[in-house]
N, C-alpha and C positions, 0 to 999 in steps of 0.2 A: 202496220206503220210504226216503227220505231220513233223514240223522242228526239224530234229535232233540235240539234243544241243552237238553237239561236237565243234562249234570254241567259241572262245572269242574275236578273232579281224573279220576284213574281209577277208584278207589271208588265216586265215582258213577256211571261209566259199570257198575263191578257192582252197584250197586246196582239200575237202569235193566234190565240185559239180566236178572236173577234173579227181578226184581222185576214187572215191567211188560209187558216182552217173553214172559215164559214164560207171560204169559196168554195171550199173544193166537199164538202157534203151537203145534203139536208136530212140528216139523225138527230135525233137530239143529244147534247151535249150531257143532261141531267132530266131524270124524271122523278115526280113524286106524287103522292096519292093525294086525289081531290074529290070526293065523294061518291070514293068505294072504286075509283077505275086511277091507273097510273095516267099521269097528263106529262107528255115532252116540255123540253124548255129548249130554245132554239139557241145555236152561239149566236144568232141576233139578238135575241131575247137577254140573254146573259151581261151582253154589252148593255144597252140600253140601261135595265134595270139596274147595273153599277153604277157607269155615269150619271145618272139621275140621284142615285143616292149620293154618291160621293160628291156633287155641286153642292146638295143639300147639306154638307156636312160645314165646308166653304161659306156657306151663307150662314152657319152658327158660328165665322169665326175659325174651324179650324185650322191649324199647321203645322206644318212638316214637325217630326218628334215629340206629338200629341199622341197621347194614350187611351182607347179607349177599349175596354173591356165587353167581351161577347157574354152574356151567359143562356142560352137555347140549347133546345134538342136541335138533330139535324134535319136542317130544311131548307130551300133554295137562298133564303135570307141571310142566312150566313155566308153560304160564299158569297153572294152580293156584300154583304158586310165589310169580309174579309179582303174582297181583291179591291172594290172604294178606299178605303183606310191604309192598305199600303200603297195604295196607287198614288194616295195623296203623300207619300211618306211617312205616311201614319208608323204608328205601332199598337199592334193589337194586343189584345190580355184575354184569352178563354180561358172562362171559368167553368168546373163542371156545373151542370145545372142541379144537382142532388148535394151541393155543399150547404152549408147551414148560415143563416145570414153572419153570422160571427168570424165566420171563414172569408165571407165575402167583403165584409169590411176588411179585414185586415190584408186582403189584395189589391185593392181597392185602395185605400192609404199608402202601401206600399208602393205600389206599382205610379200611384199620383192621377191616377186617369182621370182625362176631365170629361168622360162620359162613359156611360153603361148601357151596351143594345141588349135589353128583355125579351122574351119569348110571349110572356101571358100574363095574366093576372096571380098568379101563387109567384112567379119571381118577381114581378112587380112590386108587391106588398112585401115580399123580400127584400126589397133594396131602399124601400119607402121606408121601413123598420129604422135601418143605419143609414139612413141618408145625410142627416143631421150630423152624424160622426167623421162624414168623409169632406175632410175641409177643398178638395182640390174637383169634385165632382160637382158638374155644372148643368149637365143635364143627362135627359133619359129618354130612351128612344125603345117603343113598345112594337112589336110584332104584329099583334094580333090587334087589330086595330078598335074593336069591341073594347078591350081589357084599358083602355085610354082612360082614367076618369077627366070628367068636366072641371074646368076652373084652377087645376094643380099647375101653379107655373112651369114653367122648362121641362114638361114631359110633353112627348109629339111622339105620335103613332110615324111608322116605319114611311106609310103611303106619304105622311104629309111631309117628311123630310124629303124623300123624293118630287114632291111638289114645289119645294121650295128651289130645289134642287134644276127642273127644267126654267124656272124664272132667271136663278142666278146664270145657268147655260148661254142662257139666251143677250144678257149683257155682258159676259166670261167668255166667250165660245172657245180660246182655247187655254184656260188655267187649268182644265185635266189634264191635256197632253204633254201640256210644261212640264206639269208636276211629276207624269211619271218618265219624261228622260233626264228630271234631275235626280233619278232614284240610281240609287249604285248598289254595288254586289257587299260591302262592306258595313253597311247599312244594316241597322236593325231592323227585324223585320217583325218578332214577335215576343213575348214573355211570357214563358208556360211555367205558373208553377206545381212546383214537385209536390206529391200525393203528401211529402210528412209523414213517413213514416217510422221516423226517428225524431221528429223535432218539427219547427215552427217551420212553416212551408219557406221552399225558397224560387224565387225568380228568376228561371235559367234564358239567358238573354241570347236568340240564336238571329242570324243575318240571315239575309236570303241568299247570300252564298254556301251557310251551311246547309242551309235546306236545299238548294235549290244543285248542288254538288250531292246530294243524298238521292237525290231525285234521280240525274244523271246513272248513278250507280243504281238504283231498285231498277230501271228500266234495260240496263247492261248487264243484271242478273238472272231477272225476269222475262220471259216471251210476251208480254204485252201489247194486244194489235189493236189496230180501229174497228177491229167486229167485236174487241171484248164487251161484258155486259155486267157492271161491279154492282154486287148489291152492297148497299152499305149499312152498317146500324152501326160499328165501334162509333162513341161520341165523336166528333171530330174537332170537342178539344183537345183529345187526345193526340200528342203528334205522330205518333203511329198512323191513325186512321186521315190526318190531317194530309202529311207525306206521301202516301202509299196511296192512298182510297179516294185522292183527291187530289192533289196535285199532279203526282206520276199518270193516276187514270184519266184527268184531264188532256197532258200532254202527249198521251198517247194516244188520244184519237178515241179512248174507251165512253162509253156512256155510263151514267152511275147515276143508280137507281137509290133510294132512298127509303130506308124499309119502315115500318112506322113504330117499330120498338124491339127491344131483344125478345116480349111474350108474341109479337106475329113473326116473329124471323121465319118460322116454317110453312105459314101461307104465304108469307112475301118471295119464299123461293120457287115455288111453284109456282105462280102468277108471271115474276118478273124471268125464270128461266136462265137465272144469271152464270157465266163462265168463271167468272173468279170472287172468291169475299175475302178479304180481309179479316181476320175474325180474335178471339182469344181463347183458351182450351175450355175456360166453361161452356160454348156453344156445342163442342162435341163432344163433352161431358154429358150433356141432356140430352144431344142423339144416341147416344149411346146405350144408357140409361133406357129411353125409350124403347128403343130395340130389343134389349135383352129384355125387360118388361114382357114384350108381347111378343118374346120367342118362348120365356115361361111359361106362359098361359096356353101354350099350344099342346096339342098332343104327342105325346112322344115319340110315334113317327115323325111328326112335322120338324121335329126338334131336331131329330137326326138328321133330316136331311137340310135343314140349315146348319147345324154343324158340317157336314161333308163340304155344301157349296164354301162355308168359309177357309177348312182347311185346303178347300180346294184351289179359291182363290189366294192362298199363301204361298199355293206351291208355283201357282203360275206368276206371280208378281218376283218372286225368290228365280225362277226359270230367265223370267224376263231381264233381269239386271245382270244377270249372270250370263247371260247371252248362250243357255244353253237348252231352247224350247225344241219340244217333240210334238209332233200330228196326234201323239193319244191325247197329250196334255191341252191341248188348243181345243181339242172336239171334245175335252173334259168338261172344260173353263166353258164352253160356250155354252154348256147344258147347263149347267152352275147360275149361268149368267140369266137363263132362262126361265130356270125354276126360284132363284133365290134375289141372286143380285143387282138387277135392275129395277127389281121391287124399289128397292132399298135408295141405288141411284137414283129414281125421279123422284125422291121423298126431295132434293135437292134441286128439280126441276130438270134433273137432265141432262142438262149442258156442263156440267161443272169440269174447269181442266183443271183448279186446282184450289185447295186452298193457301191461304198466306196465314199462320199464326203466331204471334205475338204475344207481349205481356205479361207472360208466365209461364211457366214450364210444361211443353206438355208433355203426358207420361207416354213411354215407348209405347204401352201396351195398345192403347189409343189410338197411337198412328199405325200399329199394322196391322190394326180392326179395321179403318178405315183405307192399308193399303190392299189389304182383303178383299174389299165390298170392288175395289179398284177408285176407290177415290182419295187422289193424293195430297197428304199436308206436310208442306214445306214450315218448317220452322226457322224462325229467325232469333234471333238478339240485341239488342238495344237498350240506349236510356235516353229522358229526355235529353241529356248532356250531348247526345252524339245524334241527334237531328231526325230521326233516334238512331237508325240502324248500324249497329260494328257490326254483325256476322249474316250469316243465311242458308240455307242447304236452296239448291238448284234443283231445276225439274228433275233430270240429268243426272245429279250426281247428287244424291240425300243420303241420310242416314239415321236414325230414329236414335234418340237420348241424347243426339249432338244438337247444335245451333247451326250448324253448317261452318262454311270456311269465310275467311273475312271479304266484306264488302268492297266492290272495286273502288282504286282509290284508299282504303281505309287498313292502316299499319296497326295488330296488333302482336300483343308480346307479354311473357307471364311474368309477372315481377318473384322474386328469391321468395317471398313469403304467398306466393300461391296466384294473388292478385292480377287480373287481367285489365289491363292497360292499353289504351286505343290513342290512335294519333293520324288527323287528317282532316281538310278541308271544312268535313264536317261539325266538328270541336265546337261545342259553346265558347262564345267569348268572357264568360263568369256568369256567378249569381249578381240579380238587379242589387247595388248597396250592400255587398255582403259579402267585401275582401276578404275574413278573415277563415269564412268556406269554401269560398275561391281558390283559395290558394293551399285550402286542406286536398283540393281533388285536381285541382290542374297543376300538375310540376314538370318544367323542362318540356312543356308541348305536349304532354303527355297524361289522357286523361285515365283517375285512379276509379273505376268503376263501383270497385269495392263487393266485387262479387269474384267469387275463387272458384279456378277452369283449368284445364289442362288441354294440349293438343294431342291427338293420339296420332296414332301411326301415320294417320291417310290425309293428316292434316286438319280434320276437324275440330271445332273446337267444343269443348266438354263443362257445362258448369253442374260445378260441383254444390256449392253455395251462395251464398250471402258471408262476406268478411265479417261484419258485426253478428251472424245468428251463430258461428260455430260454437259448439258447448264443446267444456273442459269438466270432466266429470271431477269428483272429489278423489277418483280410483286415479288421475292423470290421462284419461281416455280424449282424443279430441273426435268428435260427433258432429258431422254436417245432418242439420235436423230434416233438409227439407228430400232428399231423396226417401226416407224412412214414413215423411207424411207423405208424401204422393204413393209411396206402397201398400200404407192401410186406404188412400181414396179408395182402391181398387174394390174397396169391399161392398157389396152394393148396401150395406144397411147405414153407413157411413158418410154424412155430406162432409162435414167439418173436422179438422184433426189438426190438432195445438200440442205439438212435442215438447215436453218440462224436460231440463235436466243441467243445464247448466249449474256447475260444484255442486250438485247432486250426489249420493251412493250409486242410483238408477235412476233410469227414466219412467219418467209417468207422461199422462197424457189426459187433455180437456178435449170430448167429442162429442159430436153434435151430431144427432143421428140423421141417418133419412126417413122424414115421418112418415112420409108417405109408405115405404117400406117397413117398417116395421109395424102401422098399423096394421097392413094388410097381414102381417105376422100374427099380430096378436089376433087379429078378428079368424085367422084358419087356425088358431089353437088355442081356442076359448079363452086367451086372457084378458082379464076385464077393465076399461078402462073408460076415463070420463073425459083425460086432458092430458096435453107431450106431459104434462109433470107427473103423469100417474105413470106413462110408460117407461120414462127414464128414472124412476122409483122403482119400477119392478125386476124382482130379481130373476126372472125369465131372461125378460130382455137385454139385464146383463149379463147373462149366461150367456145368451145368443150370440153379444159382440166381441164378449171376451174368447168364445171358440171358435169365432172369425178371425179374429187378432191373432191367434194361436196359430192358426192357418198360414194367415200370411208372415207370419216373421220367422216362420219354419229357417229363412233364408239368409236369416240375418243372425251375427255373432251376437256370444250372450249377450256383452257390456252396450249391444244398439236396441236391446228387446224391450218392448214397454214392460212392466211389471206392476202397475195399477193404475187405473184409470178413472174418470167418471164420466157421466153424460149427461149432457145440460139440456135445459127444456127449452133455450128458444138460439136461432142462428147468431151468430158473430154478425155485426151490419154495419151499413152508413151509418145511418141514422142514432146509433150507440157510440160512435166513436172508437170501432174495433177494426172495418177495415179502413181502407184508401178508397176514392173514388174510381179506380183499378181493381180496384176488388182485393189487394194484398190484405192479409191481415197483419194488423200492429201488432206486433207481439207483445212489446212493451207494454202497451195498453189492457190486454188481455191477461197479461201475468200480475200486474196491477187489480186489475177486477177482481181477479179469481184466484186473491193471494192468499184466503182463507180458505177456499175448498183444496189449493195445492199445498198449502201447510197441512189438514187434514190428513192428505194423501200419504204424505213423506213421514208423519208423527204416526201415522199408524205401523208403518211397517219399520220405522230405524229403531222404534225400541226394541 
């Protein structure tokens, strides 16, 4: 079943699945874990449990063009949250749940919300911290109904808003249904802000026509049916996972399962057997990882004959597209399939038709290791600005290093100075208060991404960088840093890699090893160690990465070559104020940090 275009905001699409859809199945809508077993949620259920909460919101008072801010992991409560608050013409504000309460103050102020839905007690006492600082917040609505303390005014556990919530029903019977056919496609619908990864976050303000026209398109892209089965873990204040993982798989009749964090994503796939995830390239970073892990450890026959099944599987995925297969290759592929590759398949539960990933770049080599095993990942492109999705590769028609070709509906175009430029339904309507960035990224209709692509031959589109990371050497060389870091990822000793060189001689580079990796180095060649500070001190194991690095940049011309480095004893984080809660890292931030070990660098070798 394709998505029916019958809404224009999100209310209609609850109105659609509560309404329409819960005739015509009994599957569950959403599933999630309840001690230790997945439990359904019914589209009765779904109804219900909104309407209940959104009365309850009504009886604190609320009104159309009220703000109130999410901060939870993903769990049934949020979409109940989510579709109450715009169904009343709310406007919502997710915030990551791994932000720091300082962060969350200043969304919070900004944003004006006059409430905050909590998850537990550590975001609770989170928001209890700056509570006092947020002049326009009025109350607080807890999740977990335990984490409530006694006597604290204006905080109410989730249930009891809902309780209040069937009282007000019952003398309102119908101020829900007002509320959502006075909602219009024009209309705000949410404010997500941006990771900051340049500057002080900003509030990108999207309607539920931008979303809700992005929706349209992911499902005119996508094969999406009512048997699919979405696991989900991307946060879903992410609007990637919000869009795609949750509205599209809503409207499409799909069920979505709800994983209980990115460290079970690999029991939660086998358990739930899901057909599509939504994901970002770290997830197949670490299957990956794993795999060659424990193809290492094998015996060297076994080795070989997992190399054969994968070369094998190259040739048959390369035969396939090409629409030129042979009976040797078919009864190759299927012994292939037999001795190596479906191992591998039901690590994933099995069913898998595809994935979808996002939010960062994934490297070619990744995807056709995974088009290999035969499981395929589509990659796409996005910002929050553009609801999110500009581009996509298609089941059908992909191509590994590209983003794919532009989303239906959605205009873009490379501006003179490299820049890729997007225009259509989906466009933010600006940042909340914050003309004068507004009007730095949207000109003439036309939004300025700030990231630099090219289309090639077959129409794909190709990003090259980030506008603000390109480096200009002191030689005049201009250097896009991040295709050069995703080449040394490749190296398995290597988690982390921070390219220097901006009005530089050369480039250098801050990396972060893989500990795990390299202990297991040291410990099968007696080097002796106590702590990562003793390993990334040893001149072994700089030997080790520097004859890795050597390896891989075999490929790359001088003036893109690292020529010294160092490696640091603990990762880049949240929690340090290195990455985004996307996992980017801040460069700014990190060159700041580490502007005495990269002055070290450069003074050793300019004299």
């Amino acid at each position: 079943m394709a998505v029916i275009r019958k809404f224009k905001t999100i209310p209609e699409l609850f109105v659609m699945l509560t309404e329409e859809y819960a005739k015509t199945t009994d599957k569950p809508v959403m599933k999630y874990k309840v001690a230790g077993q997945y439990k359904g949620i019914s589209y009765g259920e779904l109804k219900d449990q909104t309407e209940d909460f959104a009365n309850g919101l009504l009886s604190l008072g609320f009104k159309r063009e009220d703000k109130i801010a999410i901060i939870s992991e993903n769990r049934p409560e949020w979409i109940y949250s989510d579709m109450g608050i715009l169904a009343l013409g709310g406007i919502d504000v997710p915030i990551y749940p791994s932000l720091t309460a300082d962060s969350v103050e200043f969304i919070l102020n900004n944003s004006e919300a006059v409430g905050i839905i909590v998850s537990n007690k550590f975001q609770l006492n989170k928001t209890l911290k700056i509570r006092a600082n947020c002049k326009a917040l009025k109350y607080i609505i807890v999740l977990n109904e335990k984490d409530v303390p006694s006597g604290v005014p204006e905080i109410f556990s989730f249930r009891e808003i809902q309780e209040r919530g069937i009282i007000y029903r019952q003398q309102n019977p119908f101020t829900f249904r007002e509320s959502i056919k006075a909602c219009r496609p024009d209309d705000m619908c949410t404010m997500i802000y941006t990771s900051g990864t340049t500057g002080v976050p900003k509030g990108v303000m999207l309607t539920h026509w931008n979303i809700v026209s992005n929706v349209f398109a992911a499902s005119e892209a996508f094969p999406f049916n009512d048997q699919d089965v979405f696991l989900s873990f991307l946060p879903l204040c992410h609007i990637f996972e919000r869009m795609a993982g949750y509205y599209t798989a809503f409207s499409s009749g799909c069920t979505v399962c709800y994983a209980e964090g990115i460290e079970a994503v690999a029991n939660n796939m086998i358990e739930v057997k899901p057909t599509i995830i939504t994901t970002v390239p770290r997830l197949f970073e670490r299957i990956y990882g794993k795999i060659r892990k424990n193809v290492e450890s094998q015996s060297e026959k076994k080795q070989k004959i997992f190399n054969w099944a994968l070369e094998t599987g190259r040739e048959y995925a390369q035969a396939k597209k090409a629409d030129k297969m042979t009976l040797s290759l078919a009864l190759k592929h299927k012994a292939a399939e037999k001795l190596v590759l479906n191992t591998i398949k039901e690590k994933t539960g099995g069913r898998l038709r595809f994935f979808v990933s996002g939010g960062a770049a994934l490297p070619r080599e990744l995807g056709e290791f995974f088009e290999a095993v035969g499981i395929t990942i589509l990659e796409g492109y996005g910002l929050t600005e553009a609801s999110p999705v500009i581009a996509a590769n298609r089941v059908d028609d992909y191509k590994f290093g590209s983003v794919g070709k532009p989303f239906p509906g959605v205009e873009v175009k490379i501006a003179p100075d490299g820049e890729i430029l997007a225009r259509g339904p989906n466009i933010m309507h600006g940042y909340y208060k914050n003309r004068k960035e507004t009007e730095m990224v949207l000109k003439d209709g036309w939004l300025h991404t700030g990231d630099i692509g090219v289309f090639d031959a077959e129409g794909f589109l190709v990003i090259t960088d980030r506008k603000k990371h390109l480096f200009k050497t002191s030689g005049g060389k201009y250097i896009a840093p991040t295709p050069i870091e995703n080449l040394f990822l490749g190296s398995k000793y290597i988690d982390q890699f921070v390219l220097i060189g901006d009005r530089r001689m050369f480039l250098s580079a801050l990396i972060v090893p893989d500990f795990e990796a390299i202990r297991e180095y040291a410990d099968s060649h007696g080097i002796d160690y106590q702590s990562n500070d003793d390993l990334t001190n040893s001149r072994e194991i700089y030997d080790l990465i520097e004859k890795d690095l050597e390896k891989f940049q075999k490929q790359l011309a001088n003036y893109e070559r690292v020529r010294k480095f160092v490696l640091l004893d603990r990762p880049f984080s949240l929690e340090s104020g290195e990455v985004t809660p996307t996992l980017k890292l801040k460069r700014k931030v990190i060159e700041e940090r580490y502007g005495n070990l990269i002055e070290e660098m450069y003074s050793s070798l300019e004299k």
